[in-house]
N, C-alpha and C positions, 0 to 999 in steps of 0.2 A: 479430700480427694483420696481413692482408694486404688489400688491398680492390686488387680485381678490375675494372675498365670499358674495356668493346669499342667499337669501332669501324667502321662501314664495311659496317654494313647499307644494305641499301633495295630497290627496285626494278628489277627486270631482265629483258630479255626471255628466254624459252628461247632456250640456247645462249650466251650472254653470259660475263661474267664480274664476278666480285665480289673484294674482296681486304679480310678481316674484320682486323684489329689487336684485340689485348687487353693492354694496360698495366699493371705492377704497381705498387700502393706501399706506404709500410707498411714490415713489416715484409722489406725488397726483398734481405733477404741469401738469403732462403729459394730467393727465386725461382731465383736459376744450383743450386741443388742436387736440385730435385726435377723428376718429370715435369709436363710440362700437357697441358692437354686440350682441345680441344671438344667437344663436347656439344650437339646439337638438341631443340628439344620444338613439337610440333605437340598441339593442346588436342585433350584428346580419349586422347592415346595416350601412352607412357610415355618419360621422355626418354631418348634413344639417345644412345651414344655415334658419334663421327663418325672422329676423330683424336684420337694423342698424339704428343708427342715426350718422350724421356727428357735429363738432364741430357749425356749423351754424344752425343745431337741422334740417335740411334738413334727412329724415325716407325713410325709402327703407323696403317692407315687401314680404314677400314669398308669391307666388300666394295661395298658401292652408289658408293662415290665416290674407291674407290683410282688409279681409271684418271684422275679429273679434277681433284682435289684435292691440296694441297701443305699440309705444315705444316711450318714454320719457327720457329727462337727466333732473339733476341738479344738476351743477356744483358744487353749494356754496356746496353741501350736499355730493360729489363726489359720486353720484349713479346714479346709470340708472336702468329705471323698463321696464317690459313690463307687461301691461294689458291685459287679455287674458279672451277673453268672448264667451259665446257660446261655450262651450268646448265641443269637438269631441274625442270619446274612441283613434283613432287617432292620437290625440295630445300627449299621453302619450309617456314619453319619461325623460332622464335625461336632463336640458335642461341648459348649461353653456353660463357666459359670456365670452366673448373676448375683449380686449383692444392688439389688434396688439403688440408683439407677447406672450401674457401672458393672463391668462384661469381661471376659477375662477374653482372649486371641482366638483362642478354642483349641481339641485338641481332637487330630482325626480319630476317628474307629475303626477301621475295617475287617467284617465277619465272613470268610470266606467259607462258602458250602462244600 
């Protein structure tokens, strides 16, 4: 069992930047072995994926936010961030982690124009 809590939402102007943390515990041997993720969901629409990183720190990001977003792990710390720059009204969104198949709460974004 793993339980999942982010970090490091809130309010921001377009263009800004945000820097989200997601914490593991639990069951924390899992976490240096597998990929994570995040994950966005705005009401209304289906949750998207955003970014991964793999256990080899190998990052896979969404075409909408490859150019401004970063995802990072560390393991010793069992967290994974994602850096998020250049923020777009757009981006707003609740935006959770994943660690296959367990979720973190989420944590809002909101990008005001």
């Amino acid at each position: 069992q793993v339980q999942l809590v982010e970090h490091g939402g809130g309010l921001v102007q377009a263009g800004g930047s945000l820097r989200l943390s997601c914490v593991a515990s639990g069951d924390v041997i899992i976490f240096s072995r597998y990929t994570l993720s995040w994950f966005r969901e705005v009401p209304g629409k289906q949750r998207e994926f955003v970014a991964g990183i793999t256990r080899a720190g190998t990052t896979t990001l969404s075409d909408s936010v490859k150019d401004r977003f970063t995802i990072s792990r560390d393991n010793a710390k069992n967290t994974v961030y994602l850096e998020m720059n250049s923020l777009k009204p757009e981006d707003s969104a609740v935006y959770y982690c994943n660690l296959y198949p367990y979720w973190g709460q989420g944590t809002p974004v909101t990008v005001s124009s």
